[in-house]
MILUM-379573 format. One record per atom (N, C-alpha, C): x, y, z; residue in three letters. Coordinates in steps of 0.1 Angstrom, whole numbers, padded with zeros to 4 digits, always signed. Layout:
<atoms>
XYZala/...
</atoms>
This chain:
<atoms>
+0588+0035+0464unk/+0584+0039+0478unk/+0570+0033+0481unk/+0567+0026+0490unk/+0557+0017+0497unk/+0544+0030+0498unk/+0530+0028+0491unk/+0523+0036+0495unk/+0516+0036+0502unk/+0510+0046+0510unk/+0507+0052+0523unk/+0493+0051+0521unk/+0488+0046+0534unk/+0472+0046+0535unk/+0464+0057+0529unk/+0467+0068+0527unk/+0459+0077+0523unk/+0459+0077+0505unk/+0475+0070+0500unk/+0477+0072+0487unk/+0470+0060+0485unk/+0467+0051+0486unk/+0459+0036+0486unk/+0444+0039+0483unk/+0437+0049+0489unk/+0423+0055+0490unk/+0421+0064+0483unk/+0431+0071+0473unk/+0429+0078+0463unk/+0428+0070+0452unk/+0436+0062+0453unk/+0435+0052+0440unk/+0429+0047+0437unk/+0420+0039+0449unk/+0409+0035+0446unk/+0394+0042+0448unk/+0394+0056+0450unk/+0386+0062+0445unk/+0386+0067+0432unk/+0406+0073+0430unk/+0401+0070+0408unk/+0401+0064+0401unk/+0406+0047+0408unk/+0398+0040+0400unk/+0383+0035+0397unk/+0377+0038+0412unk/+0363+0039+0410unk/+0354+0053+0399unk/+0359+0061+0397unk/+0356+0074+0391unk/+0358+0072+0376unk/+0372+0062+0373unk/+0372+0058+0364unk/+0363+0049+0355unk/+0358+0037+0364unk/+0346+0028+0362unk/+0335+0033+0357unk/+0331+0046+0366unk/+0319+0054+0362unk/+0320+0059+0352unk/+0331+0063+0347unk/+0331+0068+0332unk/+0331+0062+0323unk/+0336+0046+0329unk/+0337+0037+0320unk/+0322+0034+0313unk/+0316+0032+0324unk/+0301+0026+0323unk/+0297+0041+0314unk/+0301+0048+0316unk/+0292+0059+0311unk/+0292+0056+0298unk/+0310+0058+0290unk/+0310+0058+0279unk/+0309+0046+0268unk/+0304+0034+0278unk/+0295+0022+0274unk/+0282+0025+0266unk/+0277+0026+0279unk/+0260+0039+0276unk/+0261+0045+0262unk/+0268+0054+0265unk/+0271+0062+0254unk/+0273+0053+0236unk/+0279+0046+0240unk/+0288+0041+0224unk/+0275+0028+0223unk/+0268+0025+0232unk/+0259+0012+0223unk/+0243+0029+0224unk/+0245+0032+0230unk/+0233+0044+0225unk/+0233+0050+0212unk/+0247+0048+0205unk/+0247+0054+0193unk/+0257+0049+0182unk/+0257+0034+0186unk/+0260+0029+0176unk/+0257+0012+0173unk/+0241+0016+0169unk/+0233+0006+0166unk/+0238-0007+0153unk/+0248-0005+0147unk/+0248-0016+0141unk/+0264-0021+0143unk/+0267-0018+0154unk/+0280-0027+0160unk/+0274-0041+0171unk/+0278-0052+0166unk/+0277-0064+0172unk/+0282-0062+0192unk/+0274-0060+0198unk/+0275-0062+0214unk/+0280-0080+0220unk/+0290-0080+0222unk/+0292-0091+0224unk/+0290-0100+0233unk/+0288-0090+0242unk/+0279-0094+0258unk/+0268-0102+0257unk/+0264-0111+0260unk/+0252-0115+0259unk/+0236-0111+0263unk/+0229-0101+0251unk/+0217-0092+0254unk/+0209-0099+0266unk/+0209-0111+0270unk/+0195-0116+0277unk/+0208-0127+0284unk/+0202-0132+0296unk/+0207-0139+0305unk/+0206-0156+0292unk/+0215-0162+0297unk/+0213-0177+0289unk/+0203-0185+0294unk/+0195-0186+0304unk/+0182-0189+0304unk/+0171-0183+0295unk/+0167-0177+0291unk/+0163-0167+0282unk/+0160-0178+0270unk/+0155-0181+0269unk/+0152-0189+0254unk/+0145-0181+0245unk/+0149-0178+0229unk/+0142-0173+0213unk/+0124-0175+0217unk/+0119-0163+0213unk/+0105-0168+0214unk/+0100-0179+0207unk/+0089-0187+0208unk/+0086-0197+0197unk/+0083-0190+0186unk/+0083-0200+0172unk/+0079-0195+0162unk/+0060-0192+0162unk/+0063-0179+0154unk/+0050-0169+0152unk/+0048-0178+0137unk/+0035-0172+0135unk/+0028-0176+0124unk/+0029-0167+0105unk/+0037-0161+0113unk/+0050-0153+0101unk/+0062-0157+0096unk/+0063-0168+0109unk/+0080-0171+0106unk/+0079-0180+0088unk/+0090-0177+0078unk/+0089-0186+0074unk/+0093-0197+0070unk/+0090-0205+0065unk/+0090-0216+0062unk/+0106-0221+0054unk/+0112-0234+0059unk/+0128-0244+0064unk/+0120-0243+0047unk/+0117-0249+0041unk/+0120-0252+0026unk/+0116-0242+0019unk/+0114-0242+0006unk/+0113-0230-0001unk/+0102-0237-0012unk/+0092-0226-0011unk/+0081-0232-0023unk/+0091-0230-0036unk/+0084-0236-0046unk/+0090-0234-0060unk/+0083-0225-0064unk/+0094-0215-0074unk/+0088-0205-0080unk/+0082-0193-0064unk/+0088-0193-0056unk/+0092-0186-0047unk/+0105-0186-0040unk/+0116-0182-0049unk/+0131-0187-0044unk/+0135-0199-0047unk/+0127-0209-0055unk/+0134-0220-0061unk/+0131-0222-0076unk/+0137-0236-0077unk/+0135-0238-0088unk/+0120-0249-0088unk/+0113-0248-0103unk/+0099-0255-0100unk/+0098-0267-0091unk/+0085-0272-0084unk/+0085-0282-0078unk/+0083-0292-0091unk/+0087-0310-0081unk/+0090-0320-0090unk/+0082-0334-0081unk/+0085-0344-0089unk/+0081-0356-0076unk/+0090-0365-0071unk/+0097-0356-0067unk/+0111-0365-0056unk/+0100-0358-0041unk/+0107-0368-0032unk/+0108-0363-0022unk/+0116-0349-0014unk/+0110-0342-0005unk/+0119-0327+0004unk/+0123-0332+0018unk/+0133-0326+0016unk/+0142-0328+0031unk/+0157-0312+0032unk/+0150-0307+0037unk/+0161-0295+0041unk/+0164-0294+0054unk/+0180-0294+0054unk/+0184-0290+0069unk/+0177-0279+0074unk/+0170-0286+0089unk/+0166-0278+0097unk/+0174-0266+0103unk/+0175-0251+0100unk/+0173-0242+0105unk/+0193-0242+0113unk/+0196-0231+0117unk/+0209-0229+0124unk/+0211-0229+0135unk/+0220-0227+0146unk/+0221-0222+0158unk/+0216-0212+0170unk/+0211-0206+0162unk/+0203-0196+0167unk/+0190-0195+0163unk/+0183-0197+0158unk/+0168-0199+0154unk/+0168-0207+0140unk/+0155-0212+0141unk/+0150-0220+0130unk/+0146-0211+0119unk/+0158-0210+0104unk/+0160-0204+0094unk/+0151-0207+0085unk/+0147-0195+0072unk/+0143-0202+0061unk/+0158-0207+0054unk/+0154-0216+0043unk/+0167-0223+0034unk/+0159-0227+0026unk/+0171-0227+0011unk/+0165-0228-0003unk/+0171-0245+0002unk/+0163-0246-0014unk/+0168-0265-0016unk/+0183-0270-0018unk/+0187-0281-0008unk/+0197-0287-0003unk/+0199-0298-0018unk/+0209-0294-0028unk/+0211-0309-0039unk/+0208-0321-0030unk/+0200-0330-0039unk/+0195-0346-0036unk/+0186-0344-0024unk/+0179-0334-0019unk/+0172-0335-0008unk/+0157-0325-0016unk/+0158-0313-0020unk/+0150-0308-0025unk/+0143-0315-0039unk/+0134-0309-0044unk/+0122-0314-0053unk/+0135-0312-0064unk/+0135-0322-0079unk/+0143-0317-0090unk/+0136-0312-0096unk/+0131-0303-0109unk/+0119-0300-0118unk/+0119-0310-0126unk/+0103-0315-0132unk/+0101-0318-0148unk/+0093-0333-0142unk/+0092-0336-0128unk/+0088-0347-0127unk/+0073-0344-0124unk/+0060-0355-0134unk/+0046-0354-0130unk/+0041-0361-0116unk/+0029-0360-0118unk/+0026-0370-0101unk/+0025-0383-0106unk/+0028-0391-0096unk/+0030-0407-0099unk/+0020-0410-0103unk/+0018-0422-0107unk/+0009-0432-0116unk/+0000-0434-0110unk/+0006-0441-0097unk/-0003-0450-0090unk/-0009-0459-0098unk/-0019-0457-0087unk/-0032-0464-0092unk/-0042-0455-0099unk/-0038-0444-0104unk/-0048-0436-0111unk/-0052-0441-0126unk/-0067-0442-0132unk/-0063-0443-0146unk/-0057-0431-0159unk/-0056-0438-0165unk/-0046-0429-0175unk/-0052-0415-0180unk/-0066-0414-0177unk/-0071-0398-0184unk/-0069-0392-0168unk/-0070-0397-0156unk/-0071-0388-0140unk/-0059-0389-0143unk/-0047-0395-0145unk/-0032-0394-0144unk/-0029-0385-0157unk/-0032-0383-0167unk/-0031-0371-0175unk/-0037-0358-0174unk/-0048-0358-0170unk/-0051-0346-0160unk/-0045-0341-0148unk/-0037-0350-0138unk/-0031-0347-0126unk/-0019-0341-0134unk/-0016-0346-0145unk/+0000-0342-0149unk/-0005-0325-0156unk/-0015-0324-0163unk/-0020-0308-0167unk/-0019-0298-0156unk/-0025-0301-0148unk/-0028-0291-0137unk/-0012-0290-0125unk/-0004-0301-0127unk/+0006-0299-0121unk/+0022-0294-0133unk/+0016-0295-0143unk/+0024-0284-0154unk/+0021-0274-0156unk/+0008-0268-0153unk/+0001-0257-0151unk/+0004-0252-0140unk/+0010-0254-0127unk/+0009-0251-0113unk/+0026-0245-0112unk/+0034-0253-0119unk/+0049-0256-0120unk/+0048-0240-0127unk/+0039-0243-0139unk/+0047-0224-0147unk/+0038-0211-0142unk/+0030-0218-0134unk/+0026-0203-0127unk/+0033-0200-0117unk/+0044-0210-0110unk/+0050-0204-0101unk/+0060-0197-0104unk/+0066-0207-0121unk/+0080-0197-0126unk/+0074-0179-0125unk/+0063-0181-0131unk/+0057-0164-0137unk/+0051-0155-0118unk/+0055-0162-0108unk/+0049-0157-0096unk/+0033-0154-0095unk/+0032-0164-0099unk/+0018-0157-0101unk/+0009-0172-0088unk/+0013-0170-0075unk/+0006-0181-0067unk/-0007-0184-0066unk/-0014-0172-0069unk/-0029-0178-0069unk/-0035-0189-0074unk/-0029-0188-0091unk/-0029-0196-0104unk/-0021-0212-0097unk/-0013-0209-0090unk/-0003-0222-0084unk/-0013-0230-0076unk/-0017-0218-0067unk/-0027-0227-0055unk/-0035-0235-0063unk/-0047-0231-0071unk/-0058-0234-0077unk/-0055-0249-0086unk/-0045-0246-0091unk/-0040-0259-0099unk/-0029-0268-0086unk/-0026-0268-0080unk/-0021-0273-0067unk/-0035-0283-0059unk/-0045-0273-0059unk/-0055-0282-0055unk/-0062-0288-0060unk/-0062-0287-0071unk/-0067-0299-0083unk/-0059-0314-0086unk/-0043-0311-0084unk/-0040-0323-0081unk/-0043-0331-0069unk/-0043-0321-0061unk/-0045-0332-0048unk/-0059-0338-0047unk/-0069-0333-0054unk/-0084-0340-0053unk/-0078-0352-0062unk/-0070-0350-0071unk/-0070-0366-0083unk/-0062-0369-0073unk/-0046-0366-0070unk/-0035-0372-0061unk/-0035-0372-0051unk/-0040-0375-0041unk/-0039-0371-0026unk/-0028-0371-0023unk/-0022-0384-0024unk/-0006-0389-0021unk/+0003-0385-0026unk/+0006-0375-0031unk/+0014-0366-0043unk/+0022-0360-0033unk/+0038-0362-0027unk/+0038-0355-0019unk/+0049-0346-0017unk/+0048-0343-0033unk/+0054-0325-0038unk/+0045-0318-0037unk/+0034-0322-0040unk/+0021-0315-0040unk/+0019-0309-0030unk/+0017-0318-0019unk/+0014-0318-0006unk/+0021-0305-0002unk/+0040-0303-0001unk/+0049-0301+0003unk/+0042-0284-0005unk/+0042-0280-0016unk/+0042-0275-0024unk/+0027-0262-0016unk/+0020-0271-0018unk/+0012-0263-0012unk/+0009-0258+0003unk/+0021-0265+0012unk/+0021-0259+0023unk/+0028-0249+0026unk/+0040-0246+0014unk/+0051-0238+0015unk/+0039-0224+0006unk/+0036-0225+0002unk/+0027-0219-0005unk/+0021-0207+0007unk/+0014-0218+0014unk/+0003-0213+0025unk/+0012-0207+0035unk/+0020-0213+0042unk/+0031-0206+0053unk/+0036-0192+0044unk/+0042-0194+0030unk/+0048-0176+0026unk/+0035-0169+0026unk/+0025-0173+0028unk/+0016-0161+0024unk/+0007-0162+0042unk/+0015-0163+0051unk/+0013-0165+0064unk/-0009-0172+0065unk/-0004-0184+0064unk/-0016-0188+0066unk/-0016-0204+0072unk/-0012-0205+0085unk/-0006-0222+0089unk/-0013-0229+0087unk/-0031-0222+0097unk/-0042-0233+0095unk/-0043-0242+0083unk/-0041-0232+0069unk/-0046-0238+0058unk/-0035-0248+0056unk/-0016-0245+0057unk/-0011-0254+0053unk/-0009-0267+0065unk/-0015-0267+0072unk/-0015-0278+0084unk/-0016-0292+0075unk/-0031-0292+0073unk/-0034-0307+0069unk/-0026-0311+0058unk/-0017-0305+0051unk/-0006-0308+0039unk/+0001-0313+0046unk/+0007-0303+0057unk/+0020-0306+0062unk/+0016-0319+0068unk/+0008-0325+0075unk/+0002-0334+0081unk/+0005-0346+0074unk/-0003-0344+0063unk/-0004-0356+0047unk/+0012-0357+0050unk/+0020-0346+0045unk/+0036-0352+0041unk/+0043-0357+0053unk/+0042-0353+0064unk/+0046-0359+0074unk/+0042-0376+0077unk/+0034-0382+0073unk/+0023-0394+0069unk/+0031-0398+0056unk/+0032-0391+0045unk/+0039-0400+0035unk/+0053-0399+0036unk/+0063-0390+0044unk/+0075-0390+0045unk/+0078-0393+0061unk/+0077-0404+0066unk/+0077-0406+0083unk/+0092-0402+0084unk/+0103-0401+0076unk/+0119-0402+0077unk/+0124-0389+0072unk/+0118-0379+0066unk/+0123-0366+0067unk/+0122-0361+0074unk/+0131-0360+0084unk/+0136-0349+0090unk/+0133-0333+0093unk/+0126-0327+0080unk/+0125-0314+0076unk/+0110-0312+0077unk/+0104-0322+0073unk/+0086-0322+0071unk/+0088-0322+0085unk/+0091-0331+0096unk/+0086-0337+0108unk/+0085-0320+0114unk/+0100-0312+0113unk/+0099-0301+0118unk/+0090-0290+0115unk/+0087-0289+0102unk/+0077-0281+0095unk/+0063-0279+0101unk/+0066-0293+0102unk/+0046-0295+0109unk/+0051-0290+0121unk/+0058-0294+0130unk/+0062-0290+0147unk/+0059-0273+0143unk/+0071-0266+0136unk/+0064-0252+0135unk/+0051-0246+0134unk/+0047-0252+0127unk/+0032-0250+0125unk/+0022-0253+0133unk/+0022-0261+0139unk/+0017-0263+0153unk/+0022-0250+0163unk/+0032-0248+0168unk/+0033-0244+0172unk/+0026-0228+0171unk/+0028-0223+0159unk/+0027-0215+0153unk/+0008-0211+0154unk/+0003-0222+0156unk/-0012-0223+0160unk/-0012-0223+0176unk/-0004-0222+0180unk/-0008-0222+0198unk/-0009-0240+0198unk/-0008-0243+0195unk/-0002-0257+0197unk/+0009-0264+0197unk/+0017-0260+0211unk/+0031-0265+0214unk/+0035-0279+0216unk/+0024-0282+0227unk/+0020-0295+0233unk/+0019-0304+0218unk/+0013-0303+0210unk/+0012-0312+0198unk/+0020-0313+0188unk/+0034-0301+0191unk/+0044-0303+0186unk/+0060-0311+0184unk/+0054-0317+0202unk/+0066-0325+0204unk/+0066-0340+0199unk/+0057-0344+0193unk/+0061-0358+0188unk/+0065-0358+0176unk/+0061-0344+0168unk/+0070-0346+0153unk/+0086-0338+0159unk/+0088-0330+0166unk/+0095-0325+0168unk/+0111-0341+0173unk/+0099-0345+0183unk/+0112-0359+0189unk/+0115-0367+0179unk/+0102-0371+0169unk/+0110-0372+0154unk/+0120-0369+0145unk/+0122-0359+0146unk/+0129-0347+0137unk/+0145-0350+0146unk/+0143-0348+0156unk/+0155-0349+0166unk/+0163-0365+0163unk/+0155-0373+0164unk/+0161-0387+0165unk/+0164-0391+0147unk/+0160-0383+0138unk/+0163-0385+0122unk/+0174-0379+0122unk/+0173-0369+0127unk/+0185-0358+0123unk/+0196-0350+0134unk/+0200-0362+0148unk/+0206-0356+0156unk/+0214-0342+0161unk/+0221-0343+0149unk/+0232-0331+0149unk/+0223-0316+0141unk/+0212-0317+0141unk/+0203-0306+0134unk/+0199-0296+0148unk/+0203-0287+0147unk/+0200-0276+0158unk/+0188-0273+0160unk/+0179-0267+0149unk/+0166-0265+0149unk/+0156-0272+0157unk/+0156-0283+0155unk/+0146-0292+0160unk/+0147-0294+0175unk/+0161-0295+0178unk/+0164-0296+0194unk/+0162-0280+0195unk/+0164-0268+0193unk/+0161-0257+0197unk/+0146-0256+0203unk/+0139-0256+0193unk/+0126-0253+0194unk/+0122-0262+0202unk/+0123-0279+0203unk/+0116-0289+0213unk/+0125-0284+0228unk/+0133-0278+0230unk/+0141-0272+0242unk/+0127-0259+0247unk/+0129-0252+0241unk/+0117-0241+0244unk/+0106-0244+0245unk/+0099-0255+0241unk/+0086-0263+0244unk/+0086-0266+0264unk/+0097-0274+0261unk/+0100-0284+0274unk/+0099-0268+0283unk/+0109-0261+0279unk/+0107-0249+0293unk/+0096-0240+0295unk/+0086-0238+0283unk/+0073-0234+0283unk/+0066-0237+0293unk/+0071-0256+0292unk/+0059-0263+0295unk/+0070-0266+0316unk/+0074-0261+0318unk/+0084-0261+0327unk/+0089-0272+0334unk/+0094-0278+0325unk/+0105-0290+0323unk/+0122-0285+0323unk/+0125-0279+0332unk/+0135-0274+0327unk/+0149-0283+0325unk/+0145-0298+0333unk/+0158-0309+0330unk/+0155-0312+0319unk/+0142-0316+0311unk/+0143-0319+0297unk/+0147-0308+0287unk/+0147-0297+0290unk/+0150-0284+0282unk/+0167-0292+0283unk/+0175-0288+0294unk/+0187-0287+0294unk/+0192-0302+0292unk/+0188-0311+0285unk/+0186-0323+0280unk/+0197-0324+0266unk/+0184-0313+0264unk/+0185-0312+0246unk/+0194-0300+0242unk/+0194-0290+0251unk/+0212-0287+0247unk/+0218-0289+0254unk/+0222-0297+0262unk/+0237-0305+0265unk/+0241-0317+0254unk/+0230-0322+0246unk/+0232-0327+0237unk/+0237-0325+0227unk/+0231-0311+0221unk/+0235-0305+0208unk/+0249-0298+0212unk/+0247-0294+0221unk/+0263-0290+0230unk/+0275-0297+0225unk/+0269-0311+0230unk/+0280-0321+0230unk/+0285-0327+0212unk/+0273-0326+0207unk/+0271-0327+0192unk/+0277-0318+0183unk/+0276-0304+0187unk/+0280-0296+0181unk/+0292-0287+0190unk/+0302-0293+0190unk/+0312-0285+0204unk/+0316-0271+0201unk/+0313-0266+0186unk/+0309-0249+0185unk/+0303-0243+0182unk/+0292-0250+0187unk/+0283-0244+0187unk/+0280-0237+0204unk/+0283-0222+0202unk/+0286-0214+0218unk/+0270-0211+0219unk/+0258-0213+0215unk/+0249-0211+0219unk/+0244-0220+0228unk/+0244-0231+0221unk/+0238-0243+0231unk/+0248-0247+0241unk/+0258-0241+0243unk/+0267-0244+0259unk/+0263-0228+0265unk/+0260-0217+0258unk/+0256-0210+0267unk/+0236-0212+0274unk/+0235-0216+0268unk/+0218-0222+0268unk/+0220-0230+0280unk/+0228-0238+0280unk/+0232-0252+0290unk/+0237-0246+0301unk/+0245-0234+0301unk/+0252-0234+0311unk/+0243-0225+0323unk/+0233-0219+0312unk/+0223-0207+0318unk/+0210-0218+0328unk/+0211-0224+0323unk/+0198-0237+0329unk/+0203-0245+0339unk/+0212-0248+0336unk/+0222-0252+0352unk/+0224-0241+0361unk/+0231-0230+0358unk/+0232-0225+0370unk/+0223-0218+0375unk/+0211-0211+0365unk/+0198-0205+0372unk/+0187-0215+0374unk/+0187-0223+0368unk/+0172-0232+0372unk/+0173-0246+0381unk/+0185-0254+0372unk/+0186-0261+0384unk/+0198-0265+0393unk/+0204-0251+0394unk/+0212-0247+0408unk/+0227-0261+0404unk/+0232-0260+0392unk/+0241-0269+0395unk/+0249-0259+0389unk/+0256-0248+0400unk/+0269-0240+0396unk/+0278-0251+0387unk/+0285-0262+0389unk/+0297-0269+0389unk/+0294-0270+0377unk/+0280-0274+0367unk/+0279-0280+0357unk/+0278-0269+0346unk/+0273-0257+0349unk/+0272-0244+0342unk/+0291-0239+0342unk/+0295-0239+0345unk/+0307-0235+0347unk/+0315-0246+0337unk/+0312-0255+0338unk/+0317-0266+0332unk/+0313-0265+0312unk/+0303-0256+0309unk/+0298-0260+0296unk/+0305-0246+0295unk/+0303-0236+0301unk/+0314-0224+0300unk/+0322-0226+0295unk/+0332-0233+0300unk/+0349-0236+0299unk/+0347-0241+0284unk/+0338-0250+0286unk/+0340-0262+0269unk/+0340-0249+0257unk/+0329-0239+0258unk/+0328-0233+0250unk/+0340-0224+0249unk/+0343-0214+0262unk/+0357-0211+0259unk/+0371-0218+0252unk/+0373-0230+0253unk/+0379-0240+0245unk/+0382-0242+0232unk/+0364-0244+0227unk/+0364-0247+0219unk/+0366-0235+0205unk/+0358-0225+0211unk/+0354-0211+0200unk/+0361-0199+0207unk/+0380-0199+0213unk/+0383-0187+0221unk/+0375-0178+0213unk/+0379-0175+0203unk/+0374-0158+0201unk/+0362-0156+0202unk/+0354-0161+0206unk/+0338-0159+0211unk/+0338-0157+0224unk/+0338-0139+0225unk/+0341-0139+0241unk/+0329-0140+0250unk/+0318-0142+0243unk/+0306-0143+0254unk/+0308-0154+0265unk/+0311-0166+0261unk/+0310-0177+0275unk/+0320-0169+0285unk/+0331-0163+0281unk/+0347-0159+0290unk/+0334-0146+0299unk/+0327-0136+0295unk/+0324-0130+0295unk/+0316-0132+0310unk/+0303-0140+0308unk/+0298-0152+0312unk/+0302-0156+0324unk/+0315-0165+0325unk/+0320-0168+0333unk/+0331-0158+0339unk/+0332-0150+0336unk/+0344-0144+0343unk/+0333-0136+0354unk/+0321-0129+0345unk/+0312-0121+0354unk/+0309-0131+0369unk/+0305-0144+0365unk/+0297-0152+0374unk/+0307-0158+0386unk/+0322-0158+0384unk/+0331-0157+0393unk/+0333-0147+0400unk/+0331-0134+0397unk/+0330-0123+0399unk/+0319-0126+0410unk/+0308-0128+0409unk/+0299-0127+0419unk/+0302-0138+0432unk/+0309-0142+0425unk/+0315-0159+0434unk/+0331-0147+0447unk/+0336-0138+0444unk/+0347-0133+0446unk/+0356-0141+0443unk/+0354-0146+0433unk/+0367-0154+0427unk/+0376-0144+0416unk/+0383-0135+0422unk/+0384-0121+0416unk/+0402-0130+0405unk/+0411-0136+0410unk/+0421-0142+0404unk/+0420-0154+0393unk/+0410-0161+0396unk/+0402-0169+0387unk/+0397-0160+0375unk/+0386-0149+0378unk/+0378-0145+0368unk/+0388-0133+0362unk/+0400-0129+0367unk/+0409-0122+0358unk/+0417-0127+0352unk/+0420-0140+0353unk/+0426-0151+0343unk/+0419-0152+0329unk/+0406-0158+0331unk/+0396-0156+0319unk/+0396-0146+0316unk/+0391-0130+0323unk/+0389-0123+0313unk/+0399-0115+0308unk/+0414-0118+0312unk/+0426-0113+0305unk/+0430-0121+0291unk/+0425-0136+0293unk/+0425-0146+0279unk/+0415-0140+0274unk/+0405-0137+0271unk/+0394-0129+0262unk/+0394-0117+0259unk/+0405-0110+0267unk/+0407-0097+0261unk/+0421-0100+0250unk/+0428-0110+0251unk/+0439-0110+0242unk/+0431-0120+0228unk/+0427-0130+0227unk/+0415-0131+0221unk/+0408-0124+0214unk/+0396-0115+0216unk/+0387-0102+0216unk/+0392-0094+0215unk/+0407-0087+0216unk/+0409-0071+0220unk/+0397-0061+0219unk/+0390-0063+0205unk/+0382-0052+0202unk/+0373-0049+0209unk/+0365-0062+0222unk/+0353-0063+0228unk/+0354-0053+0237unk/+0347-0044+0240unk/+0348-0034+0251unk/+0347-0038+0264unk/+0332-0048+0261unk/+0325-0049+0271unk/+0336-0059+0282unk/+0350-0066+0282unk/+0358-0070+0289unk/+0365-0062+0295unk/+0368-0051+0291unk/+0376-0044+0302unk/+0371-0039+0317unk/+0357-0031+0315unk/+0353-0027+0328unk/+0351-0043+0336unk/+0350-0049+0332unk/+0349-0069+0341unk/+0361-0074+0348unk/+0374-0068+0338unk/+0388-0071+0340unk/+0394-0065+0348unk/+0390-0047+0348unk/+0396-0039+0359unk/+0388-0042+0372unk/+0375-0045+0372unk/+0369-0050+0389unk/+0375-0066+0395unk/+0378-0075+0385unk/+0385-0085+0387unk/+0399-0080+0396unk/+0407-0075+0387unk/+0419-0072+0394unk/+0420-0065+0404unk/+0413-0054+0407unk/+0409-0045+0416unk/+0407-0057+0427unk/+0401-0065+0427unk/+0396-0074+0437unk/+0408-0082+0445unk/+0413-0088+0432unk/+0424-0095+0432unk/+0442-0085+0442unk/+0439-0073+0438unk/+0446-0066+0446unk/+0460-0056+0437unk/+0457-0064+0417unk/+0460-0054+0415unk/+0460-0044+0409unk/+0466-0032+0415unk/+0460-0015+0414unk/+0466-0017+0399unk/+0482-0021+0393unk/+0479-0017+0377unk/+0477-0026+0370unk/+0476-0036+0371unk/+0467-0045+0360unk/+0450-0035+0359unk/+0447-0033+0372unk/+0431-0024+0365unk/+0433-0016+0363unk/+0443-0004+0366unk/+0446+0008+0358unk/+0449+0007+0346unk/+0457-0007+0342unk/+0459-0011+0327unk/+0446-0012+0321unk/+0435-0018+0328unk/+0420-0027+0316unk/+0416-0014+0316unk/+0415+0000+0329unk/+0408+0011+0331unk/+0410+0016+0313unk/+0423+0018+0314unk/+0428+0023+0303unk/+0423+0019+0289unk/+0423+0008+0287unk/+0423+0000+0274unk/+0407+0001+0270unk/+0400+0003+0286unk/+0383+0007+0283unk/+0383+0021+0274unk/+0388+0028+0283unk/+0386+0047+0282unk/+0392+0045+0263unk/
</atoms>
């Protein structure tokens, strides 16, 4: 039986009553239950990770602080993940091996047998945690070795765990100078800089780091939040459309991308566009669906954005935060039990 204007207006007043409950018992369930993953995305995708503080610590790992002793190979550790720039232990063939002294050089043989004392002395005070003893023999090599550049590395990882950047700058500085092709140093120093209120003098190790190690998230993360500090926002959205494109699941940097297109520089078609890719690529990641179903929603593209957020709820089932999005879609769209169905699947 065809319903009657009055029965039309009840239903969509309980389904609005419904909503309200809905939202309520949202409230409710992230009010008290702090260690369930929210899938919605906490902050709008413009929103960029603060820069690194002067606590963050440090992409390599001192030896004899989470590693094994330092050596005289060269360091190089993948920069950092997806979401912010990580600490990480040593990467085989990239990190320090143990047992190696400081090079020869040009030193003579009693300053090269002394550099090797104080840096066998430096090696077993870190096994014993004892960093003071590390420091002190750490800087003894580098008055004989300057160019030592475990040493270097060694003592800046040093200075960063025990949050002190100023002091490990001019190391990091040195190894960035004797290693121009690590990837890891370039970024280390960029942190550290930064980390001193100096952002602006972080982007040339940073553009370093980026063109060594393209597909490395870290380095384009952090030189992206520079650029939009410094209110660049096409070069911000540069450098994740790149890593975007580099990393196609990586759903941060297409939501990063998609958030700078459509809030900053007004290119709806292109934010919508890095949406999709992500939905694509990572379905069960319902944030971009999320994302984009909402921002249709404000578009009244109510059949469009219940298409999406009907694929992310079969995807997601568990996500909550899709159903009250799904029943206002349909509702829009015109129908009364598809949103009485999401109403439901919310409550």
């Amino acid at each position: 039986m065809p319903l009657r204007p009055n029965q039309t207006f009840n239903l969509i007043v309980a389904f609005t009553a419904l909503a309200l409950l809905a939202e309520g018992a949202l409230l409710w369930k992230l009010g008290n239950d702090q260690d369930r993953k929210v899938a919605l995305l906490a902050a709008t995708a413009t929103t960029a990770p603060p820069l690194i503080s002067a606590t963050s610590p440090p992409l390599f790992t001192a030896p004899g602080v989470g590693a094994e002793p330092a050596t005289g190979s060269s360091l190089g550790v993948t920069p950092g993940s997806s979401k912010a720039p990580a600490p990480s232990g040593p990467t085989p063939g990239l990190a320090p091996a143990p047992g190696a002294a400081p090079p020869a050089g040009s030193l003579p043989p009693d300053k090269r047998a002394l550099a090797k004392t104080y840096f066998d002395a430096a090696s077993a005070a870190l096994k014993n945690k004892d960093t003071k003893v590390a420091l002190e023999n750490f800087r003894k090599v580098v008055a004989i070795a300057p160019d030592h550049l475990p040493t270097r590395l060694n003592l800046a990882v040093l200075y960063l765990s025990s949050k002190q950047p100023a002091e490990a700058l001019p190391h990091l500085e040195k190894a960035a100078a004797l290693a121009p092709k690590n990837p890891a140093t370039q970024f280390e120093l960029a942190r550290t800089l930064v980390a001193l209120k100096r952002p602006a003098d972080a982007v040339t190790p940073l553009r370093k780091s980026v063109q060594l190690a393209p597909k490395e998230p870290a380095s384009r993360q952090l030189l992206a939040q520079i650029y939009l500090a410094q209110k660049k926002p096409l070069d911000a959205y540069r450098q994740w459309t790149a890593l975007a494109e580099l990393q196609p699941r990586d759903v941060d940097a297409h939501l990063q991308a998609a958030g700078l297109a459509v809030d900053v520089l007004k290119r709806p078609a292109e934010g919508e566009r890095w949406l999709r890719l992500a939905i694509k690529n990572v379905p069960r990641d319902p944030r971009a669906a999320l994302l984009l179903g909402r921002f249709q929603l404000g578009q009244k593209k109510y059949k469009s954005s219940a298409q999406i957020l009907s694929a992310a709820a079969k995807a997601a089932p568990a996500v909550y935060e899709i159903y009250p999005l799904l029943a206002e879609a349909r509702l829009g769209a015109g129908d009364l039990n598809g949103a009485r169905g999401a109403f439901q699947s919310a409550l």
